[in-house]
VOPA-41520 format. One record per atom (N, C-alpha, C): residue in one letter; x, y, z. Coordinates in steps of 0.1 Angstrom, whole numbers, padded with zeros to 4 digits, always signed. Example, Ala and Ser with C-alpha at 12.3 -4.5 7.8 and 13.67 -1.06 7.14 Angstrom:
% residues 2
A+0132-0057+0078/A+0123-0045+0078/A+0132-0033+0078/S+0128-0022+0071/S+0137-0011+0071/S+0129+0000+0079/
//
This chain:
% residues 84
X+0145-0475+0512/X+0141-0462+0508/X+0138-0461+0493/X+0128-0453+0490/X+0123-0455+0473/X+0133-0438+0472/X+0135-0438+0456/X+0142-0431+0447/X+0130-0418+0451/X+0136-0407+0446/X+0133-0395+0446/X+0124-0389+0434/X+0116-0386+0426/X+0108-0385+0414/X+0117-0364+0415/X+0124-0358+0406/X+0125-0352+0400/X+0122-0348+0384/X+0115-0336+0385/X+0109-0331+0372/X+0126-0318+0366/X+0132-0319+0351/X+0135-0313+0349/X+0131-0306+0338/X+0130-0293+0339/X+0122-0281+0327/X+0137-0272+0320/X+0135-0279+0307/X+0148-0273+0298/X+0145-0264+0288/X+0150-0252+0287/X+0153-0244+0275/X+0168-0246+0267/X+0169-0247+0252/X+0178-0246+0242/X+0187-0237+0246/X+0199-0237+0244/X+0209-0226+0242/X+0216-0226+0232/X+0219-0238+0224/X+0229-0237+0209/X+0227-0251+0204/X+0228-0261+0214/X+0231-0270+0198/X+0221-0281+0193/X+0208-0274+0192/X+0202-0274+0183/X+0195-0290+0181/X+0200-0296+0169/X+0195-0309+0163/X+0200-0321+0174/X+0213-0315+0176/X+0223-0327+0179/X+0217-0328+0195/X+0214-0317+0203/X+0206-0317+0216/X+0194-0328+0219/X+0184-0327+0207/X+0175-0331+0201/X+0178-0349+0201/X+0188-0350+0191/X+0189-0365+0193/X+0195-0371+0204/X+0203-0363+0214/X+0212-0369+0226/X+0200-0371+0232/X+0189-0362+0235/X+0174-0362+0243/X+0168-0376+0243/X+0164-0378+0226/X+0155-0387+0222/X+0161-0401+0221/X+0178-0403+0228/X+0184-0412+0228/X+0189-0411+0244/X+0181-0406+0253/X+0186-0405+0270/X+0185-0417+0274/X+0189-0425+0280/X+0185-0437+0292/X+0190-0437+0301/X+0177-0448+0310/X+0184-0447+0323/X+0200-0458+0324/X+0206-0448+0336/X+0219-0456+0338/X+0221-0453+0348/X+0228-0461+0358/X+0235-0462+0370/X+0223-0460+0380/X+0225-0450+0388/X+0211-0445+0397/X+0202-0442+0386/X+0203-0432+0378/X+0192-0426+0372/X+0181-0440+0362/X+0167-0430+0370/X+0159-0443+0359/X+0152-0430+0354/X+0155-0432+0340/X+0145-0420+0335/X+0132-0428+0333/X+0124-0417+0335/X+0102-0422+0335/X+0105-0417+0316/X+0105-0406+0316/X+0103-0401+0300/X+0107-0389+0297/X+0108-0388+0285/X+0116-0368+0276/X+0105-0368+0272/X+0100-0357+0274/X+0094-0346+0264/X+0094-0335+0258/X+0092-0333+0246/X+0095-0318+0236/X+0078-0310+0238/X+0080-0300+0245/X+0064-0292+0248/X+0068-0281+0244/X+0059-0271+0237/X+0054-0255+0236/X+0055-0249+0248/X+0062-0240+0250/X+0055-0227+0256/X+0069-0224+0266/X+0068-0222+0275/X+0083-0214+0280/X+0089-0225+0283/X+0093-0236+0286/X+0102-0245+0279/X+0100-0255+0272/X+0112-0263+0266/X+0114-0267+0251/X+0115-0281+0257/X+0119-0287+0266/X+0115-0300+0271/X+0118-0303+0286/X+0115-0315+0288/X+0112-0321+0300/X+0117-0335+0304/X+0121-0335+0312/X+0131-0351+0315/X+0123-0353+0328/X+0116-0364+0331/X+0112-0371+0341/X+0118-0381+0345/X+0126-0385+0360/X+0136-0392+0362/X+0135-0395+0379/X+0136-0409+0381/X+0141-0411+0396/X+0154-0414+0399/X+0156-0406+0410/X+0176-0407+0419/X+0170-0409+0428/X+0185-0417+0437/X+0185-0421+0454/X+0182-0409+0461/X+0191-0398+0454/X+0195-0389+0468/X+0195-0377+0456/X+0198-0361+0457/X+0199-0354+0453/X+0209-0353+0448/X+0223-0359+0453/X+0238-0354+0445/X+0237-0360+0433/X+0230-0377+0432/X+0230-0384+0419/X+0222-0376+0413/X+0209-0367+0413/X+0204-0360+0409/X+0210-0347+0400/X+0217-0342+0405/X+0225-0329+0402/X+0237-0335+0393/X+0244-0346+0395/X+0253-0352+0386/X+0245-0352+0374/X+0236-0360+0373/X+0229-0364+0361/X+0225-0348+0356/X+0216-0339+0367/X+0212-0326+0354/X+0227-0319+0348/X+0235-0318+0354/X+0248-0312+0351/X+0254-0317+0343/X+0256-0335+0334/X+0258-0340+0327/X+0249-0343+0315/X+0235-0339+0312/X+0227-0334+0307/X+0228-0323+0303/X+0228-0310+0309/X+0226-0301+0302/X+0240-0295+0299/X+0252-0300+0305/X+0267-0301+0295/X+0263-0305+0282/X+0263-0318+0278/X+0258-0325+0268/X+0253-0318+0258/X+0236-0311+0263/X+0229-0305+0254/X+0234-0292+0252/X+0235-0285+0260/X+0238-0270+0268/X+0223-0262+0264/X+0212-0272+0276/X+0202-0266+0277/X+0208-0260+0288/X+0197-0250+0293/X+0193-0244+0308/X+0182-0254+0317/X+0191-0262+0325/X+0179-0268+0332/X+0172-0262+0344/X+0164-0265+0350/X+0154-0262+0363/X+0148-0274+0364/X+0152-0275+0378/X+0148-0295+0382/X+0139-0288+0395/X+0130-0298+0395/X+0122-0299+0406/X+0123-0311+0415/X+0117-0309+0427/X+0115-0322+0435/X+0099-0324+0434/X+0099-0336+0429/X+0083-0338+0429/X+0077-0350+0439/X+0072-0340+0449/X+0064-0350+0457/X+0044-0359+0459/X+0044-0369+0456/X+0031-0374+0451/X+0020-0369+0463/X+0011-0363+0460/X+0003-0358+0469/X-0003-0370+0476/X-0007-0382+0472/X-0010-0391+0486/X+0002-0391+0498/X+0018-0387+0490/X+0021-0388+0507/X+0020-0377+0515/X+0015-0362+0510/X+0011-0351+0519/X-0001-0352+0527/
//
């Protein structure tokens, strides 16, 4: 069974710089393989691209991320339109 492709969409809540570098210093570990971070414009402030087995490794990983940073996350499931 191939890993899951989850998109997470984060806004800032406090800390700032230090958020910033925990981000630009993420890697993949354990289940998680992160694809890439990004810092974008416009209603949110970045983006974590990442594959998990299953959804709970999923939810561990955003919940220990946005602890960390104390963004607000919003994760998606991203499914690739060849397999619809």
């Amino acid at each position: 069974m191939r890993d899951v492709l989850f998109i997470t969409l984060m806004k800032p809540k406090g800390k700032g710089t230090n958020a910033v570098e925990y981000l630009k210093q993420l890697k993949s570990k354990g289940a998680i393989k992160i694809i890439n971070v990004y810092f974008t414009f416009g209603r949110y402030d970045g983006v974590i691209i990442f594959e998990a087995p299953n959804e709970e490794e999923a939810i561990k990983f955003v919940m220990e991320t946005g602890f960390a940073t104390q963004y607000t996350m919003e994760t998606l499931v991203a499914v690739s339109a060849e397999k619809l």
